[in-house]
C-alpha positions as CSV (number, residue, x, y, z in Angstrom):
1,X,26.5,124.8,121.6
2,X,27.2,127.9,119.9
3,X,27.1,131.8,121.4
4,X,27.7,134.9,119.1
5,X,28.3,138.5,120.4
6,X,28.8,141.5,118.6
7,X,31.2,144.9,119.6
8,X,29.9,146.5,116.2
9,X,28.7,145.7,113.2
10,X,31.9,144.5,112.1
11,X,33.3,142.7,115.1
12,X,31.2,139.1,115.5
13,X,32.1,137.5,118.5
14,X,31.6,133.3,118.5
15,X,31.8,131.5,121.6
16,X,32.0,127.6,121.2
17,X,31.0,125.7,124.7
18,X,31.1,122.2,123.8
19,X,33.4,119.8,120.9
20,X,33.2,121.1,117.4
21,X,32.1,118.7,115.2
22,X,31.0,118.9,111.2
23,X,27.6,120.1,112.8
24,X,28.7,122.5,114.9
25,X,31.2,124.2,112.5
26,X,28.5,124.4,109.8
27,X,26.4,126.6,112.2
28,X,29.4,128.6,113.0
29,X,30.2,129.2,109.2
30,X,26.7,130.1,108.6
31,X,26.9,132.4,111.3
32,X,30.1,133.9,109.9
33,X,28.8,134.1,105.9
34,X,25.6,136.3,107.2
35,X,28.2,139.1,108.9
36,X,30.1,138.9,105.6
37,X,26.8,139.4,103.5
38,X,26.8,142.7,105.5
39,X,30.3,143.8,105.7
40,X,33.1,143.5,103.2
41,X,35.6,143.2,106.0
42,X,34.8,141.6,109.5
43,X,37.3,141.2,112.7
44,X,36.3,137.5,114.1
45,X,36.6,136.7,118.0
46,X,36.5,132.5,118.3
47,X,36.8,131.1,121.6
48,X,36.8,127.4,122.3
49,X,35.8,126.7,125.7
50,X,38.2,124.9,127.8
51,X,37.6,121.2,127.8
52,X,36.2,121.4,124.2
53,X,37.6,119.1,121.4
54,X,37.8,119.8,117.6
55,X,37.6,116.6,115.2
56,X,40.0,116.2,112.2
57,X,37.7,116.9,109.4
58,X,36.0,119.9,111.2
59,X,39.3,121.2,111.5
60,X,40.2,120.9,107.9
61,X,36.9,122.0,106.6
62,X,37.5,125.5,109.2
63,X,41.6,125.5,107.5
64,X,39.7,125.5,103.9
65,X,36.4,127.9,105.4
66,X,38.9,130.6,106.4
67,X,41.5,130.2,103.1
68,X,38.8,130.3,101.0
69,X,37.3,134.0,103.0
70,X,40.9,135.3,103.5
71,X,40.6,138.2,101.9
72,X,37.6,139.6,104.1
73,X,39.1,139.1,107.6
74,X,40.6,142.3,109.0
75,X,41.6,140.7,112.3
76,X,40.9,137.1,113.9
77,X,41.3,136.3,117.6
78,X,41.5,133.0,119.0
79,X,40.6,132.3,122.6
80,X,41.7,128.5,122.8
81,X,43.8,126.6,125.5
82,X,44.4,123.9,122.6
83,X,47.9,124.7,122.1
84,X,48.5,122.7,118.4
85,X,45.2,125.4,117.7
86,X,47.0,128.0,118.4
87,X,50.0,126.8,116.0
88,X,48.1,126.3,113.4
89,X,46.4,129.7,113.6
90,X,50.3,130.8,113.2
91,X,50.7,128.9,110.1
92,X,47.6,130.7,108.9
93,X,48.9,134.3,109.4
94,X,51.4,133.4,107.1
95,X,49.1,133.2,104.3
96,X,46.4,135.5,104.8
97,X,46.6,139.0,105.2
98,X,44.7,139.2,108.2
99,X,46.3,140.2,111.8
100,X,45.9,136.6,114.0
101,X,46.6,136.4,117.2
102,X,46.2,133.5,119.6
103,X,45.6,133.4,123.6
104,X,44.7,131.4,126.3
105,X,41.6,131.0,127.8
106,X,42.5,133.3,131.2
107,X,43.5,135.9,128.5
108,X,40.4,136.2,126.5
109,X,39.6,139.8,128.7
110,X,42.8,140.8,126.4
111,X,41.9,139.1,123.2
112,X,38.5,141.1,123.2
113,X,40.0,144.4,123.7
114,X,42.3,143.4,120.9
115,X,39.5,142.2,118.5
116,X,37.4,145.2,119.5
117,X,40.1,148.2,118.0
């Protein structure tokens, strides 16, 4: 199941409340590519509920989703307590120009103020 929440017009919010599977991450890319057709630059909030697992491929199709859309991120939160997640978002700030940051899921009061400036 998939949530979305918006600060303004260029903050989407996306709140993912059960295991993220090809299905569920081609409703969150949809989702994603509709703010985009609005705004040339978004800040993206993702938090993956606690308990909630991410499969192989829908990880690599996400790692090739947000490569390929690097360019239009301003910022990107992650609200995850899946800590190889969280690495992996590291590795990702290395390429892109966007700022990441990661946090747990009992800091995601912080990671919204963050995503929301």
């Amino acid at each position: 199941m998939v949530s979305t929440f918006t600060f303004a017009h260029h903050v989407l919010g996306v709140l993912i409340e059960s295991d993220l599977n090809d299905e569920l991450l081609h409703k969150v890319q949809a989702i994603i590519l509709e703010r985009l057709k609005e705004n040339e630059k978004i800040n993206l909030f993702i938090e993956i509920r606690t308990g909630s697992k991410i499969s192989l491929t829908a990880f690599l199709k996400d790692l090739f989703f947000t490569l390929k859309h690097a360019d239009q991120f301003q910022k990107i939160a992650l609200v995850t307590d899946l800590i190889w997640f969280q690495k992996v978002m590291a590795v990702k700030d290395l390429v892109m120009n966007a700022e990441i940051r990661s946090f747990s899921n009992k800091n995601r009061m912080e990671a919204i103020s963050w995503i929301a400036q």
